[in-house]
C-alpha positions as CSV (number, residue, x, y, z in Angstrom):
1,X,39.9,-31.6,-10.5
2,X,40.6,-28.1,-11.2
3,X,38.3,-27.6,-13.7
4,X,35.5,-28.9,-11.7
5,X,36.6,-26.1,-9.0
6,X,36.5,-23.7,-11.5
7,X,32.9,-24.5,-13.1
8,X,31.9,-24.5,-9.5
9,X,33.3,-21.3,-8.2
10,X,31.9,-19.9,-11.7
11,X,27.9,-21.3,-10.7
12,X,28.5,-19.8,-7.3
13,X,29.7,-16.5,-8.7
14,X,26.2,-17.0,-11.1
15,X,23.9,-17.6,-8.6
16,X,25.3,-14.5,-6.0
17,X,24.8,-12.0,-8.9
18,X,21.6,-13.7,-9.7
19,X,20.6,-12.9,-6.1
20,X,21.7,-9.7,-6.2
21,X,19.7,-8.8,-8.9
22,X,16.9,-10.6,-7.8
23,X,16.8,-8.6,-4.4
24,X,17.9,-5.3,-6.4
25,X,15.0,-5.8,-8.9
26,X,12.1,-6.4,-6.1
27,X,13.8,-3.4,-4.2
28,X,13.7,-1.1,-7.2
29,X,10.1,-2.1,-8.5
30,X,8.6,-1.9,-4.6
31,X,9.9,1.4,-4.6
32,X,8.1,2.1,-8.3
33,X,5.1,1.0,-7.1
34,X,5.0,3.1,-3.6
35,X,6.2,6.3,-6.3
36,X,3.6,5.8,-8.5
37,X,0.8,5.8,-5.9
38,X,2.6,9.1,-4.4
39,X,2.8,10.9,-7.8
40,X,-0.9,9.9,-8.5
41,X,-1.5,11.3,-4.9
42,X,0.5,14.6,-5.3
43,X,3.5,14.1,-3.2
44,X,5.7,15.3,-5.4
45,X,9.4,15.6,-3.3
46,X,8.3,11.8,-2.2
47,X,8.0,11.0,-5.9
48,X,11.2,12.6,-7.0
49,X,13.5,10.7,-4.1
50,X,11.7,7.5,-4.6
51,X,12.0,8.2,-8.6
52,X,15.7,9.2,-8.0
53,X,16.1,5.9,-5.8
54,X,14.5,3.9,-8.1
55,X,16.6,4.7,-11.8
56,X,20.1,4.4,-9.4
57,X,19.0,0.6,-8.7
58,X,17.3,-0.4,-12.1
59,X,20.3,1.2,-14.3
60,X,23.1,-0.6,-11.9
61,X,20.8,-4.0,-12.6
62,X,20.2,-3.6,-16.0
63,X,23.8,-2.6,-16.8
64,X,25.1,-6.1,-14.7
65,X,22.8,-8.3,-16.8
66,X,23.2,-6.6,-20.4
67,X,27.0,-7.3,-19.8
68,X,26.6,-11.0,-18.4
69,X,23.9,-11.9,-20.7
70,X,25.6,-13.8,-23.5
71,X,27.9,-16.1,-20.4
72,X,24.8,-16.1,-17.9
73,X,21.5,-16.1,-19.5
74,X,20.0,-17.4,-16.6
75,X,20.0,-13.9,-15.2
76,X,17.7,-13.3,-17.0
77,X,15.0,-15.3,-14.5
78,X,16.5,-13.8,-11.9
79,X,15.4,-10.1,-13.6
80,X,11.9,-11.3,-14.0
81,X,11.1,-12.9,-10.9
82,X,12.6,-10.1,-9.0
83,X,10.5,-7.5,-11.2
84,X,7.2,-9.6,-10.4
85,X,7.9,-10.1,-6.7
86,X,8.7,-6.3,-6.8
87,X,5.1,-6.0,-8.1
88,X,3.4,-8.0,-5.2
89,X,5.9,-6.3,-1.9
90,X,5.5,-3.0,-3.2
91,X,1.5,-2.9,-3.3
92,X,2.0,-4.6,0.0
93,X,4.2,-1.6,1.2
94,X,1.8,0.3,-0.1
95,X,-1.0,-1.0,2.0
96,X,0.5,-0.6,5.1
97,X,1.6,2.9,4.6
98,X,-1.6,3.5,3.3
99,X,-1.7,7.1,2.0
100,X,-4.0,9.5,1.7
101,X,-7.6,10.0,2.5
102,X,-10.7,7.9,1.5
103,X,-14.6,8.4,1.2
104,X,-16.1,6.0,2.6
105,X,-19.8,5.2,2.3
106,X,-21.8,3.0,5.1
107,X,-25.5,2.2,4.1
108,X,-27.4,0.6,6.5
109,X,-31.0,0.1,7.3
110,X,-31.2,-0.8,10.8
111,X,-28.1,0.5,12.7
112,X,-26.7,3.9,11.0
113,X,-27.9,6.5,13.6
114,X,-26.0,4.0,16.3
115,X,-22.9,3.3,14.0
116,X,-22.8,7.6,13.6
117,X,-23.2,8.0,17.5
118,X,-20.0,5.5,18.2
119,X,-17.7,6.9,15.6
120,X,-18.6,10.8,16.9
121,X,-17.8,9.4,20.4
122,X,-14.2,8.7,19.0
123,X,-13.9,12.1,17.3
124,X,-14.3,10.5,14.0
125,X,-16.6,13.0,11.6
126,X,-19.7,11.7,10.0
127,X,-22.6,13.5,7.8
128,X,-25.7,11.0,7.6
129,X,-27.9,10.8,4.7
130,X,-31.6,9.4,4.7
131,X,-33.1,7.5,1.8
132,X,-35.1,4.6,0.2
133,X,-33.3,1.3,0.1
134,X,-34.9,-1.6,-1.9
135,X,-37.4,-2.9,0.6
136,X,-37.1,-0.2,3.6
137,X,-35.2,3.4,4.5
138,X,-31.7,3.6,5.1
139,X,-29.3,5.9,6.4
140,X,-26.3,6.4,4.5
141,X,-23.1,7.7,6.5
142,X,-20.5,10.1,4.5
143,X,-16.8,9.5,5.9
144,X,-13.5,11.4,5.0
145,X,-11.0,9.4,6.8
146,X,-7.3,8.2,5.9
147,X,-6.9,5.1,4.6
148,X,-4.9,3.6,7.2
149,X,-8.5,4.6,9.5
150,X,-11.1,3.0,7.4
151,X,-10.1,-0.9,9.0
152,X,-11.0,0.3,12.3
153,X,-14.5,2.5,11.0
154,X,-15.4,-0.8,9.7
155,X,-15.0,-3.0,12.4
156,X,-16.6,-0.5,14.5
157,X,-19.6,-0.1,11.6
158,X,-19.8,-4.1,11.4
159,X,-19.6,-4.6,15.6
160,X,-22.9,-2.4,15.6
161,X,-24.5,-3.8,12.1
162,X,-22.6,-6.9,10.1
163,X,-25.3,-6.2,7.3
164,X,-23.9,-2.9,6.2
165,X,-23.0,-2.0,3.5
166,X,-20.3,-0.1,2.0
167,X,-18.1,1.2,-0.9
168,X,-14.8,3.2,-0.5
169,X,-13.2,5.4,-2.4
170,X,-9.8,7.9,-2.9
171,X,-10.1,10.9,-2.3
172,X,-7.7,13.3,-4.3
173,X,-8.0,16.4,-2.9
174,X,-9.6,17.0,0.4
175,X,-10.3,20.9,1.7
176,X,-10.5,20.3,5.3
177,X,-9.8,17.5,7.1
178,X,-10.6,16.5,10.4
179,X,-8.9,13.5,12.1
180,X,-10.1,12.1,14.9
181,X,-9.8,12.8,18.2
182,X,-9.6,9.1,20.1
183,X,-7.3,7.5,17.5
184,X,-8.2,3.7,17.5
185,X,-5.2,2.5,15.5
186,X,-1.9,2.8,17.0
187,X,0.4,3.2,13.5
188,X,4.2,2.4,14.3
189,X,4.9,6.2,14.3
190,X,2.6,6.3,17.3
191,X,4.5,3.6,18.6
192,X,8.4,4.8,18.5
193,X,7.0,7.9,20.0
194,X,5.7,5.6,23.1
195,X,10.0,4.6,23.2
């Protein structure tokens, strides 16, 4: 009886590290992700505290399951699936903080002057380009936005036109830019300054 106590208290004791490092490896490799994407970007003091983060967390993981390896090689699943779902949450956290600035490119051959006019009315800047499309002229629409602002340029783009076209971009480095004026996304910093 009291060896069956002990074998179980032992799997319990398993399976909470094995969650812990589970939880620690997805927290660690989200936050790899989101520093990668900000070192690419530029933000450099971002980078270094997520990058200081980040090595505090994976050595404290990797230290637990190097020691526990030989009685608990199961931990060793728990490291990889926490590593790959650290993969998928952090481009996912990535995509809603969406950094930086995009170029984005509208083509389209019947409604471009009338997308332009909608997205000036909201302060958004636009440059419009004529040309030759395959069978007609089109006017092509040049847009410096952020990323988090390009969902709602589309919709807006698509509610005037669902045939146009368009390709997207990042932008590296941007001289000047100009946001606009009536923002039509409300971001969750908009929204604790509404509190």
């Amino acid at each position: 009886m009291e060896c069956i106590f002990t074998v179980n208290k032992m799997d319990s004791n398993i399976l909470l590290t094995g969650i812990v490092i589970f939880f620690a490896r997805v927290c660690d490799v989200s936050i790899g992700t989101v520093r990668t994407i900000a070192t690419v970007q530029g933000r450099t003091i971002l980078a270094f505290f997520l990058g200081l983060i980040e090595v505090i967390i994976w050595i404290s993981i990797v230290s637990t399951v190097v020691l526990r390896i030989k009685e608990s090689p199961i931990l060793v699943l728990f490291y990889a699936f926490g590593f790959a779902t650290g993969n998928v949450v952090g481009i996912l956290v990535e995509k809603k903080l969406a950094f930086g600035m995009m170029v984005l490119r509208i083509i389209s051959a019947n409604c471009g002057i009338q997308i332009a006019d909608r997205l000036r009315q909201v302060g958004q800047p636009v440059t419009i380009f004529r040309g030759e499309g395959m069978k007609s002229a089109i006017v092509e629409l040049y847009i410096v936005c952020r990323r988090r602002d390009q969902k709602w340029i589309l919709e807006m783009a698509r509610a005037e036109d669902p045939c146009a076209f368009y390709t997207s971009e990042i932008a590296r480095d941007v001289s000047k830019v100009m946001l606009p004026i009536n923002k039509q996304a409300c971001t969750w910093r908009d929204r604790l300054k509404k509190k």
